[in-house]
C-alpha positions as MATLAB code, in Angstrom:
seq = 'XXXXXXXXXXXXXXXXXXXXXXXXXXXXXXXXXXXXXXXXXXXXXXXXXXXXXXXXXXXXXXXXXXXXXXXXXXXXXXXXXXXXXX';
ca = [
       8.767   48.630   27.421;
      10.175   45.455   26.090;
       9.195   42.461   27.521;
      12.573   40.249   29.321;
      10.921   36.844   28.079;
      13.392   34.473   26.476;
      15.757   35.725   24.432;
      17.142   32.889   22.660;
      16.509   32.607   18.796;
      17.509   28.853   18.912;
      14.012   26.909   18.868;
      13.839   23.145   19.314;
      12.375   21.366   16.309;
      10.140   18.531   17.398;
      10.728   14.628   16.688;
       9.151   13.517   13.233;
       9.409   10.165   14.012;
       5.183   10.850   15.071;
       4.681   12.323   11.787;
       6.166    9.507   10.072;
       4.207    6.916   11.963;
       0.813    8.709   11.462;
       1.670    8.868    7.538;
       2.587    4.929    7.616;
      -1.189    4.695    8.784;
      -2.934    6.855    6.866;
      -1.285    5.388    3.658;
      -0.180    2.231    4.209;
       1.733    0.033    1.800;
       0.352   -1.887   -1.298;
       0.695   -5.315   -0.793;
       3.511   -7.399   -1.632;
       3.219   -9.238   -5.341;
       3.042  -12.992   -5.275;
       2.629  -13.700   -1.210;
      -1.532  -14.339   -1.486;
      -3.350  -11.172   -0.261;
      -6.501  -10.301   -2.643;
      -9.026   -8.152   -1.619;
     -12.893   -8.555   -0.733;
     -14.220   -9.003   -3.860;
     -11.267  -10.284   -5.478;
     -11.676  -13.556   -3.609;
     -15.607  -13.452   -4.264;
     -15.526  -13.023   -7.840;
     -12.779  -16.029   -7.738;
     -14.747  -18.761   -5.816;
     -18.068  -17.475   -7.773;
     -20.257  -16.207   -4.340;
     -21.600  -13.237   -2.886;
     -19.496  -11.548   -0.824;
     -21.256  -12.485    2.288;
     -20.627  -15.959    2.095;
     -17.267  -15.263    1.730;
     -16.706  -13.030    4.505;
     -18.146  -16.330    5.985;
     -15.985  -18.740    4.779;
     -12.618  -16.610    5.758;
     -13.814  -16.895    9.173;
     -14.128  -20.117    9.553;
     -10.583  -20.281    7.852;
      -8.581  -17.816    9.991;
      -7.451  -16.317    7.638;
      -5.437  -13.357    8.015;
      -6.515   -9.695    7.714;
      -4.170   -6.577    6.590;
      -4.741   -2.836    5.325;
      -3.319   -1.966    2.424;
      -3.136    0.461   -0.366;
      -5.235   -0.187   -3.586;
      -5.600    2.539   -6.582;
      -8.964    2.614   -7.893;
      -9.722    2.836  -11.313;
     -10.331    6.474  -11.306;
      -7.188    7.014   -9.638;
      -8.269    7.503   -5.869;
      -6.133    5.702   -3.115;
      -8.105    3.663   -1.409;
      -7.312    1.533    2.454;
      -8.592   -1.744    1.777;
      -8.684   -5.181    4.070;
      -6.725   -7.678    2.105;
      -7.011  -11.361    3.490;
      -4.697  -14.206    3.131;
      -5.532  -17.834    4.101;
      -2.353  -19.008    6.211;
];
């Protein structure tokens, strides 16, 4: 005998609006050209120090701290902090 579960074909699709969120995290943006964000070792290599010094110095400067989206040079995506001093 034939089960008398639910009968109706119609299924309710669920909200994307998670899906979309969780791929805005996983791959965020790159950042935005010309507004000051450089990575780690950009700013390092720029003011000529190691990199803990500098980690150092953008502490004492507040400066602000954002993931974005950097291509490596063998094409991998990478999620790096990028820091701009305000």
């Amino acid at each position: 005998m034939v089960g008398k579960g639910n009968k109706d074909k119609h299924i309710q699709t669920p909200s994307v609006d998670w899906v979309t969120k969780l791929a805005q995290e996983l791959y965020p943006p790159e950042p935005p050209k010309g507004e000051g964000w450089f990575t780690l070792s950009e700013i390092s290599e720029k003011i000529g120090r190691a990199q803990t010094p500098t980690v150092n110095f953008l502490k004492k400067a507040n400066a602000e701290k954002k993931k974005f989206m950097h291509i490596a040079v063998d094409g991998r995506r990478l999620v790096l902090v990028h820091y701009r001093i305000k």
